[in-house]
N, C-alpha and C positions, 0 to 999 in steps of 0.2 A: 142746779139743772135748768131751772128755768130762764136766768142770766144765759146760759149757753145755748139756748133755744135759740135764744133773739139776736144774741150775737153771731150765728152761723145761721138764721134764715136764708140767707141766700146758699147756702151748702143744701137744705133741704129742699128749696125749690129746683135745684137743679136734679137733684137726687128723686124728687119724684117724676121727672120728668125721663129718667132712665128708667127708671124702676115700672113706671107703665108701658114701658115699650119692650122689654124685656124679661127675661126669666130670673136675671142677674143683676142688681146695681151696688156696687161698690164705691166707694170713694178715697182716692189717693192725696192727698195732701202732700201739699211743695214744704219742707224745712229745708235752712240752711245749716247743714250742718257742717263743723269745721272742728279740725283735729292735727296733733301738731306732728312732724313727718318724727319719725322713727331715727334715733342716732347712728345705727345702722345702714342706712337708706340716702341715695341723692336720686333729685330730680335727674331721669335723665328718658328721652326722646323719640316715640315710636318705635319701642319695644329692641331699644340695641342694647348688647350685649351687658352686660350686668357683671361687676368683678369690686363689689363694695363690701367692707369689713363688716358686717355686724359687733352690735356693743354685745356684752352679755346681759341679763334680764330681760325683761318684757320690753316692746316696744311698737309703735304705733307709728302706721302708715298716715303720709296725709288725708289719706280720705277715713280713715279711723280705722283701721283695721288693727285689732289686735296678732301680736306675734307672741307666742308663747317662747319664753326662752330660758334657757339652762345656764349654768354655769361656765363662761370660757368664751371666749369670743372665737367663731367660725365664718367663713365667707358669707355673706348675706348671701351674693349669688343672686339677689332678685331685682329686676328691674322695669317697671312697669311702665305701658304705652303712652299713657295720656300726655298731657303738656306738662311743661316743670313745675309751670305752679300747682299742677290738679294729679301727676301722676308719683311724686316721688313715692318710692319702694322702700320699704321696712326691711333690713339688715336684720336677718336670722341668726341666734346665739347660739353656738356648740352645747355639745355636752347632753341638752337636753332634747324634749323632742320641740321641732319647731311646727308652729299651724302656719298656714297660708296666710298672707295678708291681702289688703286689697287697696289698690290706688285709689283715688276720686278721678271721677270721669270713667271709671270700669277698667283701668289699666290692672293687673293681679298681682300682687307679688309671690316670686316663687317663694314656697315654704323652705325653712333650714333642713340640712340634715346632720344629724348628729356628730360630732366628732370633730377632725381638723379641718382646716379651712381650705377652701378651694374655691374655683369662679365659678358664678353664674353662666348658664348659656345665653342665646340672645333671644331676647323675645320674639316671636313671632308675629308683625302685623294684624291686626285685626278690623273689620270693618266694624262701624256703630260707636258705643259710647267708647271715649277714651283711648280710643284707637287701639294700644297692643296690648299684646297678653303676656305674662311675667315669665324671664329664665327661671329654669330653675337653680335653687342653689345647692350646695354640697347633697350627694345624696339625694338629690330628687327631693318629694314630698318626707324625708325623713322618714323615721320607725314607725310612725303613724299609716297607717296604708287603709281605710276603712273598707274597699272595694275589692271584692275577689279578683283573683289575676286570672279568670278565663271567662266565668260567670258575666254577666249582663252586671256594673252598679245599679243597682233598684235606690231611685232617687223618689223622694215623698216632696211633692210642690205641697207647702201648707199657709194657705192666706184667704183672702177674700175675691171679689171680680176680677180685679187683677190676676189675679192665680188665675181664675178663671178663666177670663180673656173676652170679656166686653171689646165689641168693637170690631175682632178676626180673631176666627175659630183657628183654636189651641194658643193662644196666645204666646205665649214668653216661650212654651214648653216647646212646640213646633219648631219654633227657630231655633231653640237649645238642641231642639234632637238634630236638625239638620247639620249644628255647629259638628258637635259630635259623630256622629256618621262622616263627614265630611274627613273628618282625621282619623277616623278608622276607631275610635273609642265606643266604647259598648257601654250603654246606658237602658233602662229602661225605669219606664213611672212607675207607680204603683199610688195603692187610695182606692176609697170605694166607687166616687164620684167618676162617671166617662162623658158629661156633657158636652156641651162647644167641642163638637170635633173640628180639626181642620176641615179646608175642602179638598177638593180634586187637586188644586193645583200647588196647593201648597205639599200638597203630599206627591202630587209628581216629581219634585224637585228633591225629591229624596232616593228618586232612583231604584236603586234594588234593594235599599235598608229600605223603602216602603214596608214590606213584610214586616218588618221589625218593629215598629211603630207599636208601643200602646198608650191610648188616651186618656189614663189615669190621673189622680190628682184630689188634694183634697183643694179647693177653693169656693169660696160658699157667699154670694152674691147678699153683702149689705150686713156679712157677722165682724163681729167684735173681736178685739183679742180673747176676750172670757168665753165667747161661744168655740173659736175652736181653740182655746184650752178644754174646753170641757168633751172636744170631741178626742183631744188628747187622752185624760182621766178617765172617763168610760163615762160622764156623767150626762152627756147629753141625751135630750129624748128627741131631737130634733129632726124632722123628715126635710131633705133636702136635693132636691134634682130623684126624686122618687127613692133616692134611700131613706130607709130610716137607721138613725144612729144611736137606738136606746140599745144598751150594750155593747158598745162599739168602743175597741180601741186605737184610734188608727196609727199610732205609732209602733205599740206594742205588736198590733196584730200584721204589720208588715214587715217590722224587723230591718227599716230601711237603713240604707248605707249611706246617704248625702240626703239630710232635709234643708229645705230652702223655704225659708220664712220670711214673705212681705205682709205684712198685719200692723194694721193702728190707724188705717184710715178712717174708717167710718166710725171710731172711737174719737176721733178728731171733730166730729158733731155732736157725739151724743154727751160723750161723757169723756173730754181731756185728761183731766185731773188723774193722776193716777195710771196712766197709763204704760208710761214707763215702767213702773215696777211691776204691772201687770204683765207686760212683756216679759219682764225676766223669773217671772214665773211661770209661764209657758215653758219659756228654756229650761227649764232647771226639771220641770215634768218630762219635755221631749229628751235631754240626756238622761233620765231614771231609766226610761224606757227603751232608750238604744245608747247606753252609754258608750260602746265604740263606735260610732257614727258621728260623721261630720255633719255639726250644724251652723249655716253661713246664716247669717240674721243680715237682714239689710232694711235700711231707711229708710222710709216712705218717698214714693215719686213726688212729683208738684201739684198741688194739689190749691188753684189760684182765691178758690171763694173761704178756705180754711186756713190762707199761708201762716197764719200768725201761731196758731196749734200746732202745724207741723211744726216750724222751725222750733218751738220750744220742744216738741217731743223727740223731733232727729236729734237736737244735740245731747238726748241722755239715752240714744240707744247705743252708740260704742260705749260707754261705761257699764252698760246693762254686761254687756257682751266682755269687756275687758275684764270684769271681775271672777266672771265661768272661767277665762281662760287664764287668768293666774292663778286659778283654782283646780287646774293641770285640768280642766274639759274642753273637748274638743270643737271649741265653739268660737267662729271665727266673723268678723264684720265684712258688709261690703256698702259700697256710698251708691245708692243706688238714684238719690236726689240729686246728683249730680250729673248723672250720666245721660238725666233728661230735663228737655225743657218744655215750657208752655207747647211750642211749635213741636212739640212728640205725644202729643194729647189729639184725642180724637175733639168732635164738634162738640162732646159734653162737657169740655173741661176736666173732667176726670180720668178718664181710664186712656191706655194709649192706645196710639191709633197702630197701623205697620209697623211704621218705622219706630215706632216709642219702645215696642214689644222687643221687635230687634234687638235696638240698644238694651234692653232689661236682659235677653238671654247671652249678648257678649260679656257683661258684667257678671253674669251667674258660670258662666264656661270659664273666664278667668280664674276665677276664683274655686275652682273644682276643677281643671283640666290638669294642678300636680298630683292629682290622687286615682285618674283613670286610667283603664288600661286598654 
């Protein structure tokens, strides 16, 4: 521990330099993380049309995205936005059920669906990281459906400042919600936390889904992955943005349909070691607790005074992830270091700024728009 004090001094100084100016400091660390494309899967270009075989088995998107896959090979059908080398799409296997995958650079791949083979539609352009968002393949999103078909999807944001959104109030979640309204998909947050709201103007630009807006969330300025596992568990006594969370279960007690998990930054200062498989003990508490619910795990952003933590810890979270999902859970990867860079960070190095946020919620819409309705 104390080896890692001194080796990330400069992570600390910047981090007290947020943290006094704020209610919230988090830290994001840059990894590079890299994963090999999917047999399934070709690169192919701003979100056109998609009509690639998948293998059968499991299979991995360039950006690491696990595909859960069956027996028999079916249309992939997915084709995601980004450039060839950052967005190839993971080819979905018949037979069984397939999860979403997800390009690098934020491109999505459509999820399989069950049975014989058929094309992909064409992705639809997107603005931000990675540029488009995935066709889908055979069957839409597959047998898998986590979100009711008339209902609001109740989505749990579970991370740290980031989640939170240092920098512009509602951070990733605002621009997710806009993505969604914008397509007519019904979303809403849930969490005890309602801090960092938007403002005025971000929430103008949502028009008549304004009403619809709620500013839920769990995101908790400067925790660890252990702190919100334990806010998972029920174990925390921790007061936070004027909750207190002794009793509290926030998975259980929402019952969400899509959790989205960015966590392991500020574990990147304190305590690296170990962190990976801390994370996939999270996962493995948040599916106990909503085992039919989609959970997208994604990478750590860039995070410049720590890059040496992240990149060893991005490159073991798709195996965190890839193991839940050949473990038939519905637990799917997204390259979220990739979809931003230095120049998508606010003045502190750490958290993003607009446009970094942006890019965070096309990445997070990819990856969750074959499962809404």
């Amino acid at each position: 521990m104390q080896m890692k004090a001194v080796s990330y001094a400069s992570a600390f100084s910047a981090l007290a330099l947020v943290l006094a100016c704020s209610s919230s400091a988090s830290s994001p660390d840059p990894g590079s993380n890299t994963s090999t494309a999917g047999s399934g899967g070709a690169p192919s270009a701003g979100g056109a049309a998609g009509s690639h075989t998948g293998s059968a088995g499991a299979a991995q998107s360039s950006g690491g995205a696990t595909v859960a896959g069956g027996a028999g090979a079916a249309a992939g059908g997915a084709t995601a936005g980004g450039a060839a080398a950052g967005g190839a799409s993971a080819g979905s296997a018949g037979a069984g059920t397939g999860h979403a995958g997800s390009g690098a650079g934020g491109g999505s791949a459509g999820a399989a669906g069950a049975g014989a083979a058929g094309t992909g539609a064409a992705g639809a352009g997107m603005s931000g990281a990675g540029g488009g968002s995935a066709g889908s393949g055979a069957g839409g999103a597959g047998s898998f459906d986590p979100c009711p078909a008339s209902d609001p999807c109740k989505i749990l944001p579970l991370g740290d400042s980031i989640t939170w959104g240092i920098n512009f109030g509602g951070g990733y979640r605002i621009k997710l919600f806009t993505h969604t309204s914008t397509d007519n998909k019904k979303i809403t947050f849930v969490g005890y936390d309602t801090a960092n709201p938007p403002n005025s103007t971000a929430l103008g630009k949502l028009g008549s889904a304004m009403s619809l807006w709620v500013g839920k969330h769990e995101g908790h300025s400067g925790w660890t992955i252990q702190q919100d596992d334990d806010l998972v568990t029920g174990k925390s006594t921790a007061s936070n943005d004027s909750v207190n969370y002794t009793g509290k279960k926030v998975v259980a007690d929402f019952s969400p349909n899509i959790v989205l998990i960015h966590l392991g930054t500020n574990d990147m200062y304190q305590m690296p070691t170990g962190a990976p498989d801390r994370l996939g003990k999270l996962i493995d508490h948040v599916v106990t607790d909503a085992p039919n619910a989609l959970v997208v795990v994604a990478n750590i952003i860039p995070f410049p005074s720590g890059a040496s933590a992240v990149t060893t810890f991005n490159a073991a979270v798709p195996s965190q992830v890839k193991t839940r999902a050949d473990a038939g859970k519905h637990v799917i990867f997204v390259d979220m270091f990739s979809a931003l860079t230095t120049a998508d960070l606010g003045s502190d190095q750490i958290h993003p700024n607009e446009g970094g946020y942006e890019k965070m919620s096309v990445v997070w819409y990819n990856a969750i728009k074959p499962y809404l309705h």
